[in-house]
N, C-alpha and C positions, 0 to 999 in steps of 0.2 A: 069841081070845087063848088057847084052849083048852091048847095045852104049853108057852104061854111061862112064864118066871118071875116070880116077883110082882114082883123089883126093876125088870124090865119093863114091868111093867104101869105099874107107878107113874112109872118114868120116861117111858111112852109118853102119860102122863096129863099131864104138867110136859109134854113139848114140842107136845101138843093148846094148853094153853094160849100158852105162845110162837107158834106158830105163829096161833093167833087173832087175838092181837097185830099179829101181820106182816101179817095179812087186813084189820085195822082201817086198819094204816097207811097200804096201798097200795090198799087197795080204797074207803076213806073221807076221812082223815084227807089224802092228797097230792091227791087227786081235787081239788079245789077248786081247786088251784093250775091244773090243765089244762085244766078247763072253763069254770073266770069269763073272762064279757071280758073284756079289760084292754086294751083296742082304743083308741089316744088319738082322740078325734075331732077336724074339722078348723076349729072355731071359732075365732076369734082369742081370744087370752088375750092375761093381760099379762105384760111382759119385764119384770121387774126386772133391776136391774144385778145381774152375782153375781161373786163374788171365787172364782177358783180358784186353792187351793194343792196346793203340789209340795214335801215335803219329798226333797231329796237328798245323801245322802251317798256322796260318789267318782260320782257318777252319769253323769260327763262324754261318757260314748259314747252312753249311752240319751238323756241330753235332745240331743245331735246328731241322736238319728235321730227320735226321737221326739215331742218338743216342738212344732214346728212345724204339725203335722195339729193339737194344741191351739191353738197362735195362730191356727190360719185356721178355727175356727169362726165360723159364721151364726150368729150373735148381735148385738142392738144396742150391749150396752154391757156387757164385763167387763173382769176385766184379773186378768191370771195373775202369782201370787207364788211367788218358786222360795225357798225356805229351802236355803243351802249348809249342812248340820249337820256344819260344821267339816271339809269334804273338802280332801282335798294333793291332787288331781287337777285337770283342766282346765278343773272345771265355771265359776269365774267366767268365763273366755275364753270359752268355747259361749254362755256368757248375754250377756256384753257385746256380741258379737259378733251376737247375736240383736237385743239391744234398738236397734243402729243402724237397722232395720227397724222393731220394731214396740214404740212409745211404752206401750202399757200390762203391757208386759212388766217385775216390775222384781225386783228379787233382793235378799235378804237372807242376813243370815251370820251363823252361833254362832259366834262367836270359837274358845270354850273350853264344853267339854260337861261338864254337870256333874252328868246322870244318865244313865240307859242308857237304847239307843233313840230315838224320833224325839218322845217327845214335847215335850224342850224346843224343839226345830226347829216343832213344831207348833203348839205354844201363842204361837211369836214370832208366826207367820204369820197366826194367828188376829187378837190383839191387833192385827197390824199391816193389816189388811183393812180395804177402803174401807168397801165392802157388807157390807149383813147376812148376802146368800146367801152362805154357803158349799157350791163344791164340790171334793171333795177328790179326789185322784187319786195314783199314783205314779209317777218317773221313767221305769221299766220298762213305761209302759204306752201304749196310742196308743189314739183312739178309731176305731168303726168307723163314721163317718161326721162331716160336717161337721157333725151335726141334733145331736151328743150334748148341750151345751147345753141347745137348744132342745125336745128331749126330755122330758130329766131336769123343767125349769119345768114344759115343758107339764103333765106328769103332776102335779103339787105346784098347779100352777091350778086344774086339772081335779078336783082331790079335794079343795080348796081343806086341804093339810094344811102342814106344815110341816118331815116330813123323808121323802125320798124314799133308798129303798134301789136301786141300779143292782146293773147283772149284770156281770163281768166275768170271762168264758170264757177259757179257753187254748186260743193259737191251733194249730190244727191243724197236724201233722206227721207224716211217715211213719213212725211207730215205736212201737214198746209201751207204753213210757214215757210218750207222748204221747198215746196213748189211752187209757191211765189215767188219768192226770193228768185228760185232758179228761172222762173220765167220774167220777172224784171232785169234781169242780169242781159237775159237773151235780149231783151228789146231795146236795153240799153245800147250790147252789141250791136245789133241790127240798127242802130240808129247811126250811132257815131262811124261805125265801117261804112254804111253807104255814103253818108256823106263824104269819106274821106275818098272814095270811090269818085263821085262827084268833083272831089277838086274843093273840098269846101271843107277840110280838115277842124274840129274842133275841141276836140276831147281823147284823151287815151285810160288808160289805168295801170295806177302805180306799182300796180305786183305783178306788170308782164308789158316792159316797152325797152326798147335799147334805141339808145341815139349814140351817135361819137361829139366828144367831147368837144373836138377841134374847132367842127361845126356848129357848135351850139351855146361854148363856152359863154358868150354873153349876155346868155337869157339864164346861167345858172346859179346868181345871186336871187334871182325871186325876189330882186328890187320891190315890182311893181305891187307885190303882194304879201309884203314879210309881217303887214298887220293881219292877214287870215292863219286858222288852225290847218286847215286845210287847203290845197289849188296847188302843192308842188308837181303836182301830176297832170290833172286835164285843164287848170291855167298854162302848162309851162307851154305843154302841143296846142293849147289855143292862140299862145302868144306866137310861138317859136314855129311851129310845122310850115316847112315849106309845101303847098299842095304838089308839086312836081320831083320832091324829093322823099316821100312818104309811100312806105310798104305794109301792107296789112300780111298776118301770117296768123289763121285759124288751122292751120296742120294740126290734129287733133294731139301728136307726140308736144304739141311745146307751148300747151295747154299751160296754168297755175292756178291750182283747188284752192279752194280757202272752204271753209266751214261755214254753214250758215247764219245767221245771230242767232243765240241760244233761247229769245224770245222776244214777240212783238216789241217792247219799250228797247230792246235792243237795237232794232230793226227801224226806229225811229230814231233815235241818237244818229246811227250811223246814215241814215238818209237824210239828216238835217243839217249832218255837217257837210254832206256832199250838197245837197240843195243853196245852202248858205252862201258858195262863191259864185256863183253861176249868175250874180250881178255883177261880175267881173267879164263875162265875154265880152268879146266884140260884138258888134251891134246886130251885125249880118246874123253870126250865130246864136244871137237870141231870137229876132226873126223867126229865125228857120224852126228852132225849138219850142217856140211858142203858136207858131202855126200847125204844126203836126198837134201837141198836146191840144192848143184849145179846138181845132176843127173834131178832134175826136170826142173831146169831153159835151162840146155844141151838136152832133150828132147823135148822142144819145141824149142828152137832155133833149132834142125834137122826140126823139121817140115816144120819150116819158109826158111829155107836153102831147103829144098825137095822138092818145089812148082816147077812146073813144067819140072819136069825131072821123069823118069820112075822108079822113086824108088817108086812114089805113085802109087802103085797098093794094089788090095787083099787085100793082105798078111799083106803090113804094117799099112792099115786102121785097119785089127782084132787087129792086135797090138795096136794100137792108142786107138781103141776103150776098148780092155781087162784092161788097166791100169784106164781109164774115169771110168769104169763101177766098179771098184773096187774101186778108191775114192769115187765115189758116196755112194757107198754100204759103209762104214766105219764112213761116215759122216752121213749117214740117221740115222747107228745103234747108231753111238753114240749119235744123238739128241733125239731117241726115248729112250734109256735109261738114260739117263739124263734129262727127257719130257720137252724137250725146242721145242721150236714151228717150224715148219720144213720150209726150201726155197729152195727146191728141183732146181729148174732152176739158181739160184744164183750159184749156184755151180760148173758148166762147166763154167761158165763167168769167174770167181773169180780164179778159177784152171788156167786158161789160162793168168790171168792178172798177177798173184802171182808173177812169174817170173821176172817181171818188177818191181815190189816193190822191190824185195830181190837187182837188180841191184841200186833205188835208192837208199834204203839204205847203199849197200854196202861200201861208208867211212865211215858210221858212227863205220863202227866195228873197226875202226882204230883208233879213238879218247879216246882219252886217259884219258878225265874227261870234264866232265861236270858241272856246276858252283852255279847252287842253282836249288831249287827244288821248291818250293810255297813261 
């Protein structure tokens, strides 16, 4: 470091550390996620009945297309509940129209809404559930295969626990947008499964999680949050997941697609209203998520601050390149065990731009509610 300058030096010293940080994350702390088996084996377990709900608002064209891959799961014995939360659109005709076919189909209605968001639509469907299983899902979503059921159980048997976390990917398209998309989803994945891998459970997603009722019942008024649009979901496993009683299941059969947003300002709504509760974790799991984001975003802002001065040598390229080559490797492992279709090159681009999203986002983690949801 011979002619650099001291304020150099010192800040070449702060992004050794960040950059350490990045080597724990990607070289220790996700590893886990890629290399446990999570393989279901093929013993018989047992089916319990499970109740799955669908909260929808205006939803009328999704549960048309959608809906049906849900009623024709292999399974013994569920029965799906559509919550209308007060839509002026088509949805009761799509469901009536449905349940002439299939008897364990059956729909309820919020007349009149009288907080923001799905939770009163959510807590109807709860109270009004046969079974104890709940599994939850959204209008916008379809499973990717008839086993998603039978999955989800299987895994919740098999680890004899009581709430199983599912994956739900965006489905693939030809365009930028959807490549991001599809690659923020992964990294989202790969965040919240290792942690919960960890023992440090903080987030799930609301169009692919089943908990039982029995165990959970009194975390499903969403007291602590009935003033956000959004947090029924990765508030409720923030609050409520036991870490000793929590299953992940990326079986690639019990998968839930959703579409990607149909355009950037889309793609912001719905990242703001998810950014917007995440002043609600607990303290640890803000921590945890603001050390990952900020050591990455402080990692490449050293690079961009490094451009031409003699700290780029060797030495800090292996460096640069050690932590690239261990996201890569984390993200391939976990596309190929989840067999989602790989974008090998997306991935340095995307890792570099990341940073810059985490800054726009950045107020949205300040806002304090958000105001209607569909």
């Amino acid at each position: 470091m011979g002619f650099t300058p001291i304020y150099m030096d010192i800040f070449y010293t702060f992004w050794l550390v960040f950059t350490c940080l990045q080597l724990f994350f990607w070289g220790l702390f996700f590893q886990r996620l890629v290399w446990q088996k999570m393989k279901l084996n093929a013993a018989k377990f047992k089916k319990p009945a499970v109740s799955i709900i669908i909260c929808a608002r205006n939803e009328a064209a999704n549960l048309q297309k959608n809906l049906e891959s849900i009623l024709q799961q292999d399974y013994p014995l569920f029965e799906i509940i559509i919550v209308d939360d007060a839509s002026n659109d088509e949805t009761r005709s799509v469901i009536h129209r449905l349940q002439a076919k299939y008897n364990y189909l059956k729909l309820l209605r919020v007349e009149q809404k009288q907080q923001m968001g799905k939770k009163q639509a959510l807590r109807l469907g709860i109270q009004s559930s046969q079974y104890d299983w709940l599994l939850l899902t959204d209008a916008d979503c379809w499973p990717s295969s008839n086993q998603w059921v039978n999955k989800m159980m299987q895994q919740a048997q098999q680890d004899q626990n009581s709430m199983v976390l599912g994956y739900g990917p965006s489905w693939p398209c030809p365009s930028f947008l959807s490549f991001w998309v599809r690659y923020e989803t992964m990294l989202t994945a790969i965040q919240y499964f290792s942690s919960a891998i960890w023992k440090i459970p903080y987030m799930g997603v609301g169009r692919n999680i089943m908990y039982k009722k029995s165990e959970y019942g009194k975390f499903l008024n969403f007291d602590k949050h009935q003033d956000l649009t959004a947090g029924d979901d990765d508030l409720f496993v923030n609050e409520a997941a036991k870490a000793n009683d929590l299953s992940l299941c990326i079986d690639s059969e019990s998968f839930m697609y959703s579409m990607p947003p149909a355009g950037w300002l889309d793609l912001v709504r719905q990242k703001r209203r998810h950014y917007s509760v995440s002043h609600r974790y607990q303290l640890k799991h803000k921590l945890l998520l603001a050390t990952i984001s900020g050591s990455h975003f402080l990692h490449y802002i050293g690079i961009f601050v490094f451009i031409g001065s003699n700290i780029w040598n060797f030495n800090f390229l292996v460096i640069i390149m050690m932590r690239l080559l261990l996201v890569v490797q984390v993200f391939l492992h976990f596309m190929y065990k989840t067999k989602q279709q790989r974008f090998f090159g997306f991935i340095f681009l995307f890792d570099a731009l990341l940073p810059f999203y985490y800054l726009f986002f950045a107020p949205a983690l300040q806002t304090k509610q958000i105001t209607k949801w569909k």
